[in-house]
Biopython code that builds the backbone (N, CA, C, O; Angstrom):
import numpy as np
from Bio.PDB.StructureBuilder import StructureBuilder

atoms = [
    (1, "UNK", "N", (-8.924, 9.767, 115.878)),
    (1, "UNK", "CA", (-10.097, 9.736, 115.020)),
    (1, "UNK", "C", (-9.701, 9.542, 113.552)),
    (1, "UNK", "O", (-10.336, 8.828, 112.777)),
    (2, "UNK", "N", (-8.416, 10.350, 113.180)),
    (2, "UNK", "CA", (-8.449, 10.175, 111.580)),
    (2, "UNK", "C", (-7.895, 8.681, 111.576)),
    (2, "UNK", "O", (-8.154, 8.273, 110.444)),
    (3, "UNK", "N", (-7.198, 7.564, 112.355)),
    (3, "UNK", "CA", (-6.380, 6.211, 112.555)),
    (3, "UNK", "C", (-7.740, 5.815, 111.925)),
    (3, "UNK", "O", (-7.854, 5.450, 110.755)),
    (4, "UNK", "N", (-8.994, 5.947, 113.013)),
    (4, "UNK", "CA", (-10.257, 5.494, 112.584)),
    (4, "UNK", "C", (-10.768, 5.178, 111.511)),
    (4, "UNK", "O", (-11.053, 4.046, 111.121)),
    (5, "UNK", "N", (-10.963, 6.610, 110.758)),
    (5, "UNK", "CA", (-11.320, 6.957, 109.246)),
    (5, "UNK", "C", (-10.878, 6.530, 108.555)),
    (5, "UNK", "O", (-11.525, 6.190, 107.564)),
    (6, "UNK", "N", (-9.036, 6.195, 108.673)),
    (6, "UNK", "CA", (-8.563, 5.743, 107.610)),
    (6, "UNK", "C", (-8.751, 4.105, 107.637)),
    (6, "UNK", "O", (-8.853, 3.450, 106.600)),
    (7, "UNK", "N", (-8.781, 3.589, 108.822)),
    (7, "UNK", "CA", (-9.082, 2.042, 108.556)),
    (7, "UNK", "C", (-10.344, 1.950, 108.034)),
    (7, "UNK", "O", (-10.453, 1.147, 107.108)),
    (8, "UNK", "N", (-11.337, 2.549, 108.368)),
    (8, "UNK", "CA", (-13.053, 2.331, 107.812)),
    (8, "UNK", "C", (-12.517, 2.742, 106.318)),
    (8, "UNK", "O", (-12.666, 1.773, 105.574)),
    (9, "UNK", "N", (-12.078, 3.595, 105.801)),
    (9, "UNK", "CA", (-12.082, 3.554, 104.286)),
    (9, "UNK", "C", (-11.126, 2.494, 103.532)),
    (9, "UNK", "O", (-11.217, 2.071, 102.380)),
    (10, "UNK", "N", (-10.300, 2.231, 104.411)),
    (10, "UNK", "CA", (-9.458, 1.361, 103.922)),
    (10, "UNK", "C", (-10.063, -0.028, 103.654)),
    (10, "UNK", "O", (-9.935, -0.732, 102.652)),
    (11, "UNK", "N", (-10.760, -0.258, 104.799)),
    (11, "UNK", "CA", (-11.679, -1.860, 104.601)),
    (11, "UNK", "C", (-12.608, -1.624, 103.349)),
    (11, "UNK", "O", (-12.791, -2.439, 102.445)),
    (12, "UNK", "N", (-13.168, -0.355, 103.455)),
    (12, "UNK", "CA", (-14.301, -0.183, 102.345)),
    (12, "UNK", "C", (-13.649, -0.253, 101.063)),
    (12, "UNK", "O", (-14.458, -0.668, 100.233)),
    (13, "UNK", "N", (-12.484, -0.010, 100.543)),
    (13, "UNK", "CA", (-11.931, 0.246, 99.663)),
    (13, "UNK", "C", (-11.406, -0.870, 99.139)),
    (13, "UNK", "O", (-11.174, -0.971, 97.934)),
    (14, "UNK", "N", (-11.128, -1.988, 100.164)),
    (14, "UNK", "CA", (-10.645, -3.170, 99.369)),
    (14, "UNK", "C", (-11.465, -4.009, 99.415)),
    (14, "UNK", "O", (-11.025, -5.134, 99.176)),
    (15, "UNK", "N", (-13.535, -3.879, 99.839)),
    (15, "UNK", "CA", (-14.214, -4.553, 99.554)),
    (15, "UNK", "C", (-14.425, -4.447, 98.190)),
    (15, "UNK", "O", (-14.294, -5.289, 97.301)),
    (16, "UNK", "N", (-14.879, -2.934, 98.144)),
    (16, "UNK", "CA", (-15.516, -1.826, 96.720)),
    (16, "UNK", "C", (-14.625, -2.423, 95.795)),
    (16, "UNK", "O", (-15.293, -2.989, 94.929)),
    (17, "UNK", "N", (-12.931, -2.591, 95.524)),
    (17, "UNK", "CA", (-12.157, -2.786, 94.502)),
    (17, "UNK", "C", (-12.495, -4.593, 93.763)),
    (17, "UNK", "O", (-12.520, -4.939, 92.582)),
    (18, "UNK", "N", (-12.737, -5.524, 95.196)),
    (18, "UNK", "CA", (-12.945, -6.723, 95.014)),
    (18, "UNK", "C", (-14.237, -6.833, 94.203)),
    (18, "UNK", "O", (-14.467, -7.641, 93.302)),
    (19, "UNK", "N", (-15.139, -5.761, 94.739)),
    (19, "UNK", "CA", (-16.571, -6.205, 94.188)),
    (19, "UNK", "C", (-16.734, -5.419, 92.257)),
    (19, "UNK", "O", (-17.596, -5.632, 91.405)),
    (20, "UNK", "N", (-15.878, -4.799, 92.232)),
    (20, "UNK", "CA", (-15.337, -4.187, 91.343)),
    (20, "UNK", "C", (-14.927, -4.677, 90.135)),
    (20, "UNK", "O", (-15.150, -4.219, 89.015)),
    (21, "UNK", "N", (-14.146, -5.901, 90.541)),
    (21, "UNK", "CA", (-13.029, -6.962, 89.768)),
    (21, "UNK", "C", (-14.281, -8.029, 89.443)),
    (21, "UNK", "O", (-14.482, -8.431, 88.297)),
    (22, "UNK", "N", (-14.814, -8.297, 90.188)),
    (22, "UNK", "CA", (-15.900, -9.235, 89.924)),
    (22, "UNK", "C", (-16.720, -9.226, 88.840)),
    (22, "UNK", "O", (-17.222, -10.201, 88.281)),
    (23, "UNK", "N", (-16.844, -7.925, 88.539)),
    (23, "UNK", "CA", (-18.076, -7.287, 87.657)),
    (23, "UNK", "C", (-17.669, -7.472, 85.902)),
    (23, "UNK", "O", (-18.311, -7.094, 84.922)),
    (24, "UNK", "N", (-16.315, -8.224, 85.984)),
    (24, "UNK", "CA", (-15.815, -7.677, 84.424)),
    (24, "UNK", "C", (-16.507, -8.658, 83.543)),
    (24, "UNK", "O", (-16.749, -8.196, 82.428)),
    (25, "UNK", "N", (-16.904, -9.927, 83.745)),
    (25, "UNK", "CA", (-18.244, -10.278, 82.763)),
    (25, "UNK", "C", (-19.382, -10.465, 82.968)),
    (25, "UNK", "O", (-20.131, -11.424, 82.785)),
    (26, "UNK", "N", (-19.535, -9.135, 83.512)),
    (26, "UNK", "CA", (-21.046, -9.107, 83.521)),
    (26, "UNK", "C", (-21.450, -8.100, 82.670)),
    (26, "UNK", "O", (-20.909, -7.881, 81.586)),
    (27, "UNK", "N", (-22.746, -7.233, 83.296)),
    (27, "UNK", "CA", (-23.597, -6.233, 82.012)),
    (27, "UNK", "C", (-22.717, -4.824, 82.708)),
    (27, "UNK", "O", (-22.008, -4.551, 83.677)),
    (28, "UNK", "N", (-23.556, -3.916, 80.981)),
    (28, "UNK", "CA", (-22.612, -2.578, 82.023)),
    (28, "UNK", "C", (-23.507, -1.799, 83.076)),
    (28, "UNK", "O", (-22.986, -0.894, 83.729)),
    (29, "UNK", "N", (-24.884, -2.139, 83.263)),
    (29, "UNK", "CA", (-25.102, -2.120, 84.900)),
    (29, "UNK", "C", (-24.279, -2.495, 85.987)),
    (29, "UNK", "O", (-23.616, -1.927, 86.855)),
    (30, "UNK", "N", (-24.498, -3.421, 85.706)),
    (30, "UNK", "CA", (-23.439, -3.852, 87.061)),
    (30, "UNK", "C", (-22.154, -3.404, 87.319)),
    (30, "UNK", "O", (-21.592, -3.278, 88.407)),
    (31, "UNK", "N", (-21.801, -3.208, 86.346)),
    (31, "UNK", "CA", (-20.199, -1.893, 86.071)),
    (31, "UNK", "C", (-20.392, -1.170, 86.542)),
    (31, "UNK", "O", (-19.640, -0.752, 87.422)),
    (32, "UNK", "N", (-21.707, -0.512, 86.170)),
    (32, "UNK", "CA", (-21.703, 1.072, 86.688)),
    (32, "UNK", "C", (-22.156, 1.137, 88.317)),
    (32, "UNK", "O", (-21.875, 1.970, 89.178)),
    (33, "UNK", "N", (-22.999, -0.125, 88.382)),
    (33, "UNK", "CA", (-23.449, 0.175, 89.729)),
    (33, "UNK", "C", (-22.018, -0.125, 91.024)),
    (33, "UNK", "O", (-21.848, 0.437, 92.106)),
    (34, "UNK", "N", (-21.142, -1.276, 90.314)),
    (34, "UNK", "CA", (-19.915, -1.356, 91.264)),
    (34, "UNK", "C", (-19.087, 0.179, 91.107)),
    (34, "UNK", "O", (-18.624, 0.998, 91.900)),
    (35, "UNK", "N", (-19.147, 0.109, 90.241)),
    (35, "UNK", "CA", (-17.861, 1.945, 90.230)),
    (35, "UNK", "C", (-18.805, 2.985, 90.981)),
    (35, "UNK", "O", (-18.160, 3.939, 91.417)),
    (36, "UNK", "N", (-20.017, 3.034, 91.213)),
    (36, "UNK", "CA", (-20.678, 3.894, 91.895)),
    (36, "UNK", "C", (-20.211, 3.625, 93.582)),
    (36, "UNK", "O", (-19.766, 4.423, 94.407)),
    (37, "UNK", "N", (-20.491, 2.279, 93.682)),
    (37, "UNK", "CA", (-19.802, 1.812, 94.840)),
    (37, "UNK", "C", (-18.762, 1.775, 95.462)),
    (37, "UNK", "O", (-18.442, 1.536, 96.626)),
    (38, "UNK", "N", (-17.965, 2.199, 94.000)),
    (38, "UNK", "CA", (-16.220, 2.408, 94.517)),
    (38, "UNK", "C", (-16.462, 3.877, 94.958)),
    (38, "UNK", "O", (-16.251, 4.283, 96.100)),
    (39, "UNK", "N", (-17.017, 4.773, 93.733)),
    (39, "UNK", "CA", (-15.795, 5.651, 93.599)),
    (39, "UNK", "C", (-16.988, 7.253, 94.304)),
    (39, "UNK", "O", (-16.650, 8.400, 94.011)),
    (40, "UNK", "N", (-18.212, 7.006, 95.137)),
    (40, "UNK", "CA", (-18.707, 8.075, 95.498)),
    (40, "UNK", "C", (-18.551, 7.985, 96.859)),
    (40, "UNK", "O", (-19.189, 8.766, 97.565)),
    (41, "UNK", "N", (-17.525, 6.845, 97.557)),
    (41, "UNK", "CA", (-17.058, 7.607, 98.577)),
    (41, "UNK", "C", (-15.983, 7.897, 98.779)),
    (41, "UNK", "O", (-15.541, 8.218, 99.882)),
    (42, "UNK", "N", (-15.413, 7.842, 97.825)),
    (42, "UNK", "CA", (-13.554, 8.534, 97.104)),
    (42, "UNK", "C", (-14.255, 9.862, 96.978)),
    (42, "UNK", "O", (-13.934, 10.690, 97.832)),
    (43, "UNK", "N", (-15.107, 10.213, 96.124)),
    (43, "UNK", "CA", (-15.201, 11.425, 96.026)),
    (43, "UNK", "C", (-15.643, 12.293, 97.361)),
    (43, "UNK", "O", (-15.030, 13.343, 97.556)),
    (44, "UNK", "N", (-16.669, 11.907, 98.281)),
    (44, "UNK", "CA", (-17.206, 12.584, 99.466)),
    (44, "UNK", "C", (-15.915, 12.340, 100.549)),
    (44, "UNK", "O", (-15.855, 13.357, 101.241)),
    (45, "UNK", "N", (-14.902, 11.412, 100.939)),
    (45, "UNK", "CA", (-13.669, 11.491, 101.518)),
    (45, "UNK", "C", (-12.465, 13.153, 100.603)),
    (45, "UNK", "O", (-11.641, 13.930, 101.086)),
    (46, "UNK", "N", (-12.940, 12.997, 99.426)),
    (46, "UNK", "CA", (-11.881, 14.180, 98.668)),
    (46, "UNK", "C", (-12.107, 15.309, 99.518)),
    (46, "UNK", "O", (-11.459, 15.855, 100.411)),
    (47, "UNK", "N", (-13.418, 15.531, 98.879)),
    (47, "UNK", "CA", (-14.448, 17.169, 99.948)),
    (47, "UNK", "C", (-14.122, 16.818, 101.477)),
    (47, "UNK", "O", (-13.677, 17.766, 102.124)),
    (48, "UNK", "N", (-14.259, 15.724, 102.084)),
    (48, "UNK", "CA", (-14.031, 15.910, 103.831)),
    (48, "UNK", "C", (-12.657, 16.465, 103.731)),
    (48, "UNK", "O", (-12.408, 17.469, 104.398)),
    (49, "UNK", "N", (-11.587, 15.861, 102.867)),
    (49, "UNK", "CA", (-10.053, 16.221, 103.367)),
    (49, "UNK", "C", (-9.785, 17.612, 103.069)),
    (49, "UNK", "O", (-8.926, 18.118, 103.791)),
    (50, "UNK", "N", (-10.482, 18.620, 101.881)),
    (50, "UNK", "CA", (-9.803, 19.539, 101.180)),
    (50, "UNK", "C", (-11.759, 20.478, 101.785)),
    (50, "UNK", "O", (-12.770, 20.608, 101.095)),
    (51, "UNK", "N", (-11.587, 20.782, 102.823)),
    (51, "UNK", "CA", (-12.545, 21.189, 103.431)),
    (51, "UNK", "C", (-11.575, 22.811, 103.454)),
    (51, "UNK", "O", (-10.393, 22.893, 103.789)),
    (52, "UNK", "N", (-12.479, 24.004, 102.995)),
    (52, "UNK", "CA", (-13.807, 24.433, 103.196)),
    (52, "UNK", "C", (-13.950, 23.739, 101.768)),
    (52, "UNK", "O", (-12.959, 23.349, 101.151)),
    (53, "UNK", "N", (-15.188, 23.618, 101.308)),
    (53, "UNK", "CA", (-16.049, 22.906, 100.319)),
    (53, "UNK", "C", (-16.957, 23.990, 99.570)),
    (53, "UNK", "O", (-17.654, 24.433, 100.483)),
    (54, "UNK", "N", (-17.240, 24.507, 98.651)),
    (54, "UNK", "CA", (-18.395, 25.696, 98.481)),
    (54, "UNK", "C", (-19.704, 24.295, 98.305)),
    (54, "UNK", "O", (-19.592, 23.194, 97.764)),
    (55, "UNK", "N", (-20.993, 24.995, 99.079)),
    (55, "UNK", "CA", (-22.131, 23.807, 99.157)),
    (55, "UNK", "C", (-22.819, 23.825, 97.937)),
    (55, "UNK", "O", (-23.789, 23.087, 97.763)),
    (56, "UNK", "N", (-22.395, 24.633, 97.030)),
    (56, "UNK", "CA", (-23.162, 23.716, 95.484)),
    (56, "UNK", "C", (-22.484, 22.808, 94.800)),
    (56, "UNK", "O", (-22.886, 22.358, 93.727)),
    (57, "UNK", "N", (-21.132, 22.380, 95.502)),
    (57, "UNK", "CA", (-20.683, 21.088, 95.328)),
    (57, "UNK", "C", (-20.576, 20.042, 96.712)),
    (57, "UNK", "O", (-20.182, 18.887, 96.552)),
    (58, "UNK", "N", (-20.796, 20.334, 97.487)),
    (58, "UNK", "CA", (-20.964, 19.601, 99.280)),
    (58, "UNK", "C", (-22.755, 19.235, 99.491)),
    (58, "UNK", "O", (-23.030, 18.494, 100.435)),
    (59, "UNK", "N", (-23.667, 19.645, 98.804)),
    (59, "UNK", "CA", (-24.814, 19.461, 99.135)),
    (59, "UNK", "C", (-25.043, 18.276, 98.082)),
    (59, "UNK", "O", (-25.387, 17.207, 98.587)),
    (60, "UNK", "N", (-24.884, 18.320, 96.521)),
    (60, "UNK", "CA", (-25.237, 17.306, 95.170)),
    (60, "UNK", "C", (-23.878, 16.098, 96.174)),
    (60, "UNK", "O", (-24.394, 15.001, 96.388)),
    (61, "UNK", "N", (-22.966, 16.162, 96.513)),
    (61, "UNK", "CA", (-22.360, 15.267, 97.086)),
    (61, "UNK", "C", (-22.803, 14.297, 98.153)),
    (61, "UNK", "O", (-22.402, 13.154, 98.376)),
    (62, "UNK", "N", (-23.843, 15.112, 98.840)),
    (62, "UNK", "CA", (-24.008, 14.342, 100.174)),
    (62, "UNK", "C", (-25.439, 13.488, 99.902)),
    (62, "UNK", "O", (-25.883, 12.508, 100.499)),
    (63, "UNK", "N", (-25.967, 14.227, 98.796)),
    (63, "UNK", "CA", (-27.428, 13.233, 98.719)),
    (63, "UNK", "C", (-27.429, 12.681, 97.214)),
    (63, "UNK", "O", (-28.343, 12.237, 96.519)),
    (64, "UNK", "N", (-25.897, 12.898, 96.941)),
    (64, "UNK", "CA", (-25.691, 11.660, 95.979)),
    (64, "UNK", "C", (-24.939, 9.929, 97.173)),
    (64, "UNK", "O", (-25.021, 8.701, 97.194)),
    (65, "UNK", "N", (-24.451, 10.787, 97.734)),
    (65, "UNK", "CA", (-23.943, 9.677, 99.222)),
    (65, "UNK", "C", (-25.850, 8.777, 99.715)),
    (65, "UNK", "O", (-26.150, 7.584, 99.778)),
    (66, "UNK", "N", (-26.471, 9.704, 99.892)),
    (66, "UNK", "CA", (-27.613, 8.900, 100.455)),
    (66, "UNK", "C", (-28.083, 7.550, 99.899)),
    (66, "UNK", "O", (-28.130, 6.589, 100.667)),
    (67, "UNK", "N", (-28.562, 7.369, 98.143)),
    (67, "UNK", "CA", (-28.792, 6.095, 97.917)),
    (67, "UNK", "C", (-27.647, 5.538, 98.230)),
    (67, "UNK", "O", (-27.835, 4.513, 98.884)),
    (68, "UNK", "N", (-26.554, 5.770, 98.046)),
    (68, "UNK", "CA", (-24.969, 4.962, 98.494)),
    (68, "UNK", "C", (-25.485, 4.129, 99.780)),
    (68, "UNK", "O", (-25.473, 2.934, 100.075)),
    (69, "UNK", "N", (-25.866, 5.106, 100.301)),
    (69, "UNK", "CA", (-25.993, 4.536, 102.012)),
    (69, "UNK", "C", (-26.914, 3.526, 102.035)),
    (69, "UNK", "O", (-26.701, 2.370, 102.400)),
    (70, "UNK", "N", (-28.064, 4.039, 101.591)),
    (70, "UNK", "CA", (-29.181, 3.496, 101.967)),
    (70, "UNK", "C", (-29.830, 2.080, 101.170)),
    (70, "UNK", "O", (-30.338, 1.235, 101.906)),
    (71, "UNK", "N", (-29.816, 1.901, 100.113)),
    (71, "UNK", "CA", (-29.774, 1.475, 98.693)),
    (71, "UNK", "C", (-28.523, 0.298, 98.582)),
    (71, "UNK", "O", (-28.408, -0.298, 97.511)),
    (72, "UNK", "N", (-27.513, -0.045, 99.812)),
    (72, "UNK", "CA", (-26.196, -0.873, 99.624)),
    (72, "UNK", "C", (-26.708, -2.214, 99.706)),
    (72, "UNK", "O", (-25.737, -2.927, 99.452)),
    (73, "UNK", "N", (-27.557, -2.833, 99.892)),
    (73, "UNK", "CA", (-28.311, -4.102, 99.716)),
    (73, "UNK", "C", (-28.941, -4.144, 98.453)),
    (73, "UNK", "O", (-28.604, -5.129, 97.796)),
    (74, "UNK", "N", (-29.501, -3.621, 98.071)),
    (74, "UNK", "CA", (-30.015, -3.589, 96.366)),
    (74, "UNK", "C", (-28.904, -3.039, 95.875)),
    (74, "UNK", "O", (-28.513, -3.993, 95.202)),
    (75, "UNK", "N", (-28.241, -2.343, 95.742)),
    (75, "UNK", "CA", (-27.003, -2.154, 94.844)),
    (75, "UNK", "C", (-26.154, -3.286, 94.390)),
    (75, "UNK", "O", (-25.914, -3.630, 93.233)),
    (76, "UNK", "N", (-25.771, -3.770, 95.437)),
    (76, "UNK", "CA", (-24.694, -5.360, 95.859)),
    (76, "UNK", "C", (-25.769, -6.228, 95.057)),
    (76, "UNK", "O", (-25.290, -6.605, 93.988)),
    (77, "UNK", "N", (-27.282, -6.718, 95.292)),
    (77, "UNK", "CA", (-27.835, -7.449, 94.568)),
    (77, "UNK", "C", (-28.049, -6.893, 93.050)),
    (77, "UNK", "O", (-28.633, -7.646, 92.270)),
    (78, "UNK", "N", (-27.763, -6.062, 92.747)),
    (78, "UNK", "CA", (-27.278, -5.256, 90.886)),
    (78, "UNK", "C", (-25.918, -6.008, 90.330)),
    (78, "UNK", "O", (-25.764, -6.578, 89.249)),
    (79, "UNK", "N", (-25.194, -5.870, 91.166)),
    (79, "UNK", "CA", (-23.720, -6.629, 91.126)),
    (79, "UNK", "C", (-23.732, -7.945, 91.513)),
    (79, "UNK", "O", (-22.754, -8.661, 91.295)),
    (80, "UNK", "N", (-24.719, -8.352, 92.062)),
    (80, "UNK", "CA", (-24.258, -10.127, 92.260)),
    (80, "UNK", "C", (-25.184, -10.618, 90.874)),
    (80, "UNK", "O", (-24.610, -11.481, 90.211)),
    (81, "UNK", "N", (-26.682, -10.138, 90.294)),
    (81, "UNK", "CA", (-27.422, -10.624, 89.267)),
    (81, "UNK", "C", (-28.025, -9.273, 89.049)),
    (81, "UNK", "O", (-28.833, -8.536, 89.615)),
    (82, "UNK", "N", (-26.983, -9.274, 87.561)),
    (82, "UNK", "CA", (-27.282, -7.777, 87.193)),
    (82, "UNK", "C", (-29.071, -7.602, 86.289)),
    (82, "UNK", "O", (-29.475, -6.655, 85.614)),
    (83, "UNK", "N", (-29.693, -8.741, 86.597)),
    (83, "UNK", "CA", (-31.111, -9.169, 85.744)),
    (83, "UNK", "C", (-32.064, -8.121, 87.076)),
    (83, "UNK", "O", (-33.078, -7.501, 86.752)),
    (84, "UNK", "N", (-31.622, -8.102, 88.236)),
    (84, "UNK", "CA", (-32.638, -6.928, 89.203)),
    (84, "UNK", "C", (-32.632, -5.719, 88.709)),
    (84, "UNK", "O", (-33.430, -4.980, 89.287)),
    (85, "UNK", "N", (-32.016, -5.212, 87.828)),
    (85, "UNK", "CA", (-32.091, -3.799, 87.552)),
    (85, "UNK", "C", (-33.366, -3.802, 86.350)),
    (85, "UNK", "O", (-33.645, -4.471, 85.355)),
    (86, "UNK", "N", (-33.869, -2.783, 86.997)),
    (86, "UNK", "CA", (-34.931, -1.803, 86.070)),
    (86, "UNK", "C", (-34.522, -1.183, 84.902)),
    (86, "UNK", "O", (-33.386, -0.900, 84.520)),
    (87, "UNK", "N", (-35.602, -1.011, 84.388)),
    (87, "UNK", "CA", (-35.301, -0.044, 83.016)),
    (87, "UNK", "C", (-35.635, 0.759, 83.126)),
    (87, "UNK", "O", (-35.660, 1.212, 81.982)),
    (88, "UNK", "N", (-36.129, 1.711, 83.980)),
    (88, "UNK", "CA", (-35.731, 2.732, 84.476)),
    (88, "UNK", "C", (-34.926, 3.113, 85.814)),
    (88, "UNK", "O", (-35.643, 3.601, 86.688)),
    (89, "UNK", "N", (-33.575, 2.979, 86.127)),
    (89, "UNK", "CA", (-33.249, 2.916, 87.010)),
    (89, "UNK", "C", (-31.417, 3.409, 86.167)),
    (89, "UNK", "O", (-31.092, 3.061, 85.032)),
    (90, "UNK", "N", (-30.768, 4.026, 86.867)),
    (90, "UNK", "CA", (-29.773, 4.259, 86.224)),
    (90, "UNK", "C", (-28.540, 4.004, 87.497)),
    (90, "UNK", "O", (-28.300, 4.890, 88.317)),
    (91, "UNK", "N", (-27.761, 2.541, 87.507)),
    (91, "UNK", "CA", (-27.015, 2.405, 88.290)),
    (91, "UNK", "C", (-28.158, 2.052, 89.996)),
    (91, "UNK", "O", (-28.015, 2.345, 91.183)),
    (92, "UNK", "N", (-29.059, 1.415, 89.316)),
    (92, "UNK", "CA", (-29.901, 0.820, 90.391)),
    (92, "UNK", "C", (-31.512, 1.842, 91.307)),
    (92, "UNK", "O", (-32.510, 1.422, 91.892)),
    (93, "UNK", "N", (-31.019, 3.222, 90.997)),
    (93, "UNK", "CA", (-31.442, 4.247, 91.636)),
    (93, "UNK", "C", (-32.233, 4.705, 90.588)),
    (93, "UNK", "O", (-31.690, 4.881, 89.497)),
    (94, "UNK", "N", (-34.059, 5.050, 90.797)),
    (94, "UNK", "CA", (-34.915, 6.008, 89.748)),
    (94, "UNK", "C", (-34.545, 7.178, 88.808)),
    (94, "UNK", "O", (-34.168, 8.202, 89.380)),
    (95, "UNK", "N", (-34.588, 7.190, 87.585)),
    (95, "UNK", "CA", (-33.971, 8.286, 86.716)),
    (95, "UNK", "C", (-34.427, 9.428, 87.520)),
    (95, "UNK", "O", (-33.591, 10.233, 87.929)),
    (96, "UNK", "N", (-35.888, 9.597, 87.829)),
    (96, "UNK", "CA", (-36.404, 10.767, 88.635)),
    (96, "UNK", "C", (-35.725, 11.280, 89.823)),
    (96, "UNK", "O", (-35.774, 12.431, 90.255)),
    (97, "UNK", "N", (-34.804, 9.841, 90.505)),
    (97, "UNK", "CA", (-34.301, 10.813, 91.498)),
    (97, "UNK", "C", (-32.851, 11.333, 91.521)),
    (97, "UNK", "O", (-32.294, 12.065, 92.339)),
    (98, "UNK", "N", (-32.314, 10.646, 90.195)),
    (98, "UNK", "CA", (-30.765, 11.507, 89.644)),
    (98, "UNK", "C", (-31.158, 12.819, 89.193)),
    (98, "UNK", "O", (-30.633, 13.827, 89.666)),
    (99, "UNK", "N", (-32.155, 12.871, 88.202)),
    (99, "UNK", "CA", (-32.969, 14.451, 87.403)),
    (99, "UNK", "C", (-33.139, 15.267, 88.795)),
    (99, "UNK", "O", (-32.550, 16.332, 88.980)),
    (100, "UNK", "N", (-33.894, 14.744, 89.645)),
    (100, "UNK", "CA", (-34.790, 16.152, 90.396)),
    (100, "UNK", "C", (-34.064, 16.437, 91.990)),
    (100, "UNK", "O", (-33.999, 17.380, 92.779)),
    (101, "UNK", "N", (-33.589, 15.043, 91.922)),
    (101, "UNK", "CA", (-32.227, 15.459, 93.116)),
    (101, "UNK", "C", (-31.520, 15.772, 92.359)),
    (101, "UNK", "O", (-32.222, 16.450, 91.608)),
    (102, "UNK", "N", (-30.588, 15.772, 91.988)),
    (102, "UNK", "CA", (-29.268, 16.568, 91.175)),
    (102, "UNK", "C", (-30.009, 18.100, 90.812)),
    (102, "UNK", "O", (-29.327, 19.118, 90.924)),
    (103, "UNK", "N", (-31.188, 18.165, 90.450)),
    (103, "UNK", "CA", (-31.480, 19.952, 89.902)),
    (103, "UNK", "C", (-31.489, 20.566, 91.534)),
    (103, "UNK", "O", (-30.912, 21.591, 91.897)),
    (104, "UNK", "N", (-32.327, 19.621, 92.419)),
    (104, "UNK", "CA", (-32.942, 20.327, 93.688)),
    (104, "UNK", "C", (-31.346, 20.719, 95.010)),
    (104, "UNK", "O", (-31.407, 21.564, 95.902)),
    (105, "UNK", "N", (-30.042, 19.768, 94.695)),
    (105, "UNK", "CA", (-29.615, 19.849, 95.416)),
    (105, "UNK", "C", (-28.447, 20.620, 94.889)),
    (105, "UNK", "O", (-27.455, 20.026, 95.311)),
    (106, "UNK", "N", (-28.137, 21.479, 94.294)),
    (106, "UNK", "CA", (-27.493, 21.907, 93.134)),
    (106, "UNK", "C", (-28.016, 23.455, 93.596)),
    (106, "UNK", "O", (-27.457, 24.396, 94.158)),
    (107, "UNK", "N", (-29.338, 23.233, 93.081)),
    (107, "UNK", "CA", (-30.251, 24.889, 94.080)),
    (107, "UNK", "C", (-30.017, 25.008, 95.324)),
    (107, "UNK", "O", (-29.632, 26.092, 95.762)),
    (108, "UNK", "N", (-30.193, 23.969, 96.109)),
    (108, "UNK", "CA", (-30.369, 24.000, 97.782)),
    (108, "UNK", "C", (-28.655, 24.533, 98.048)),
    (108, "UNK", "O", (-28.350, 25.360, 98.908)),
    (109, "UNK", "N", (-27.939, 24.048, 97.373)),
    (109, "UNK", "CA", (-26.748, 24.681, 97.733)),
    (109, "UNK", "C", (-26.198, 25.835, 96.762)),
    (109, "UNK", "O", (-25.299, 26.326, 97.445)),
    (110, "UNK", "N", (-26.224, 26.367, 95.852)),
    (110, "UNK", "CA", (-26.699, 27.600, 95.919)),
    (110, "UNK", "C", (-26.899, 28.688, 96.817)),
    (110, "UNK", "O", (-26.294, 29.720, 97.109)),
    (111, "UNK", "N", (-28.331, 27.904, 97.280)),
    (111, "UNK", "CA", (-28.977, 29.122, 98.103)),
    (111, "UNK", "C", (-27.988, 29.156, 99.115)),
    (111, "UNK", "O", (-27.400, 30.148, 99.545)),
    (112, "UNK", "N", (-27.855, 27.871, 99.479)),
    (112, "UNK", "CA", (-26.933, 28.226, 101.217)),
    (112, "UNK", "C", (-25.776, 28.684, 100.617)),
    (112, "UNK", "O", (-25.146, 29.351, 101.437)),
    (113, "UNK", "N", (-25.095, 28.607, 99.313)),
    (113, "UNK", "CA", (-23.608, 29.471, 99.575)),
    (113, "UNK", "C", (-24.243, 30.806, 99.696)),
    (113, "UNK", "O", (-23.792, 31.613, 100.508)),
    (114, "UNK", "N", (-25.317, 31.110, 98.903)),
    (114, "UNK", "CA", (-25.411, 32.481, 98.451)),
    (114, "UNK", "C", (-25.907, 33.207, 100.340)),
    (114, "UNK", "O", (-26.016, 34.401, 100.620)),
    (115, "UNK", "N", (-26.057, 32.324, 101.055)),
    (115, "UNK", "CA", (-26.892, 32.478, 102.336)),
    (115, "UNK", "C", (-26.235, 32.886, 103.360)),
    (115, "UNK", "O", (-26.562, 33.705, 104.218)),
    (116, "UNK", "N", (-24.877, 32.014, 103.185)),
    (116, "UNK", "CA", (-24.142, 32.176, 104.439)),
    (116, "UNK", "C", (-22.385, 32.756, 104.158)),
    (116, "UNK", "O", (-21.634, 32.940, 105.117)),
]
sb = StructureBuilder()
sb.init_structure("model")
sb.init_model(0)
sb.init_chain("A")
sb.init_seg("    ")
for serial, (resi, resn, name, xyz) in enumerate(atoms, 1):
    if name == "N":
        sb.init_residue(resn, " ", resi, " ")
    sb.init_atom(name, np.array(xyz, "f"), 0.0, 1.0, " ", f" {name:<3s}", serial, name[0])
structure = sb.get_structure()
């Protein structure tokens, strides 16, 4: 299983770096939205390896992972024509949902360290 893991990050890692290199004349959206692309699943691979994790840093991690996930077709189109990004949108994703996810998931884990 970890042979697995490490080839899936490995492919991801030398897409993310390529799409990365690409970005150097463009806007600093598109910067930010490729380094988001690099480097938040460097960070959620850190927490899997150096597990136990306390969850008010494992919870803001995992649903900062979600637009990652979900959001990788509009992200990639931020980085191919950085003119799709909003002005309100920070790295492609609603200011509202960096503010109120980052406060809400920050609490939610909290509670569960304080819980369990």
């Amino acid at each position: 299983m970890r042979i697995v893991l490490i080839l899936i990050v490995a492919a991801w890692g030398t897409i993310a770096l390529l799409t990365f290199a690409t970005t150097s004349n463009k806007t600093l959206d598109a910067k930010l939205t490729a380094a988001y692309l690099l480097a938040w699943p460097v960070l959620a691979v850190a927490l899997f390896l150096n597990e136990p994790v306390p969850l008010w840093l494992a919870v803001p991690t995992m649903f900062g992972f979600l637009p990652w996930f979900l959001a990788g077709p509009h992200l990639y189109a931020i980085v191919r024509d950085p003119s799709r990004s909003r002005p309100d949108e920070i790295i492609g994703i609603p200011r509202a949902y960096w503010k109120w996810g980052g406060i809400g998931s920050i609490l939610l884990g909290l509670a569960f360290d304080g819980f369990v």
